[in-house]
N, C-alpha and C positions, 0 to 999 in steps of 0.2 A: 552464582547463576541459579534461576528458581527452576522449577517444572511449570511448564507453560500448558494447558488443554489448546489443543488445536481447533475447536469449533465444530469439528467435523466428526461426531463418533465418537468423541470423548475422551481421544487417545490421546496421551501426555507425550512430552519430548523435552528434553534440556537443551533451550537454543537462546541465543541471546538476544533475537528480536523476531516478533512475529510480524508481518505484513498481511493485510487484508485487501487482497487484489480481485478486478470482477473478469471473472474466466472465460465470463462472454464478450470480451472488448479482445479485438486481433491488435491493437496497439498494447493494450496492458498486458497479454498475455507472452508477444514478443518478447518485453522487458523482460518480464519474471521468468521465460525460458532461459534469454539468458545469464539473468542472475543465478537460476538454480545450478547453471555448469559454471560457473566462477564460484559458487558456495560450497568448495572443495573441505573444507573444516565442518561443512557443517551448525553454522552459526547462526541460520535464519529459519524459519519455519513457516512455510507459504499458505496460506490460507484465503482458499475459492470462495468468494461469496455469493458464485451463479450456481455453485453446487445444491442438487437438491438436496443434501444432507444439512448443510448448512443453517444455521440456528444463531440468527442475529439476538434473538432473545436472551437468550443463554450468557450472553456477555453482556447484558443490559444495554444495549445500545439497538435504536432503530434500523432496520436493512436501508436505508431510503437516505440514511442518513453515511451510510457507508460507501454507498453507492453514489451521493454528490463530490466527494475527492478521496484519496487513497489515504489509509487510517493503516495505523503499525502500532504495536503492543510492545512496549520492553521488559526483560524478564524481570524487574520487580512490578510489573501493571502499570505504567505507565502508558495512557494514549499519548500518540503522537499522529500529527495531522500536517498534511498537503508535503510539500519540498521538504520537509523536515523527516520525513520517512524514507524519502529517497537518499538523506544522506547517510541514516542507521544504515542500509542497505550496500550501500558504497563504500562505508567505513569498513562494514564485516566482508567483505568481500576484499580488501585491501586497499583500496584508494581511498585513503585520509587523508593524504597529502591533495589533491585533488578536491576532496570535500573541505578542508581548507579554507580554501580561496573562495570555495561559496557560500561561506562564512563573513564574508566582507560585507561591510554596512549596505555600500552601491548592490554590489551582486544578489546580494541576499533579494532586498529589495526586486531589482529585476527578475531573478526565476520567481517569487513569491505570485509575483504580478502576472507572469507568467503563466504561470501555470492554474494562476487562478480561471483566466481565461481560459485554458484548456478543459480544465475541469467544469465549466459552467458548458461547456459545448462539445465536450466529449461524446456523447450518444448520438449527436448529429453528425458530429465528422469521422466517425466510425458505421453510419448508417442504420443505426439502433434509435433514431428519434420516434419516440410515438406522441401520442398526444400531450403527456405531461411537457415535453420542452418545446411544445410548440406554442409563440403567444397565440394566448386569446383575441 
């Protein structure tokens, strides 16, 4: 396991996957509560990207660009992007057996699809749309 910086202040923690969640979304924020009471070991390291601490720079990647779907860090640096973060998240928290199965060629496919659509319209269905998601 590596030491991981949190993004925030520059404090380090030995976790085995970081998540980059937006603290202003009451949908994203739900999850991540309750993931942090299931993350009884310890194993995930949550990281606000609505925080004004927050330093998308610092990790080389755009805020704008974090903020289109949800991005998770594994402790040797690897990004990892969209469903694919929510399964790190479920594995450390115990449900592997369950992550699994959404692993399957079909399913996989379907949450991908999924959640794609969510994410293209997440700040409108949360009530956060301003001008950028609105067409022209």
């Amino acid at each position: 396991m590596m030491t991981m910086a949190n993004g925030v202040g520059g404090a380090h923690s030995t976790r085995e996957f970081e998540v980059f969640f937006d603290g202003d979304c009451p949908l994203c924020t739900r999850e991540i509560s309750w993931l942090k009471r299931l993350d009884r070991r310890g194993r995930i390291r949550f990281t606000d990207i609505a925080s004004r601490n927050f330093d998308a720079a610092a990790l080389g990647v755009a805020h704008d660009q974090l903020m289109r779907q949800i991005h998770g860090r594994t402790a040797a640096g690897d990004w990892v992007v969209g469903v694919e973060v929510f399964r790190h998240l479920y594995e450390a928290v115990g449900f592997g057996v369950l992550v699994s199965a959404t692993r399957l060629p079909i399913v996989r496919q379907g949450l991908d699809a999924l959640y794609d659509v969510f994410a293209k319209h997440r700040l409108s269905l949360t009530g956060r749309c301003d001008d950028q998601c609105r067409p022209t």
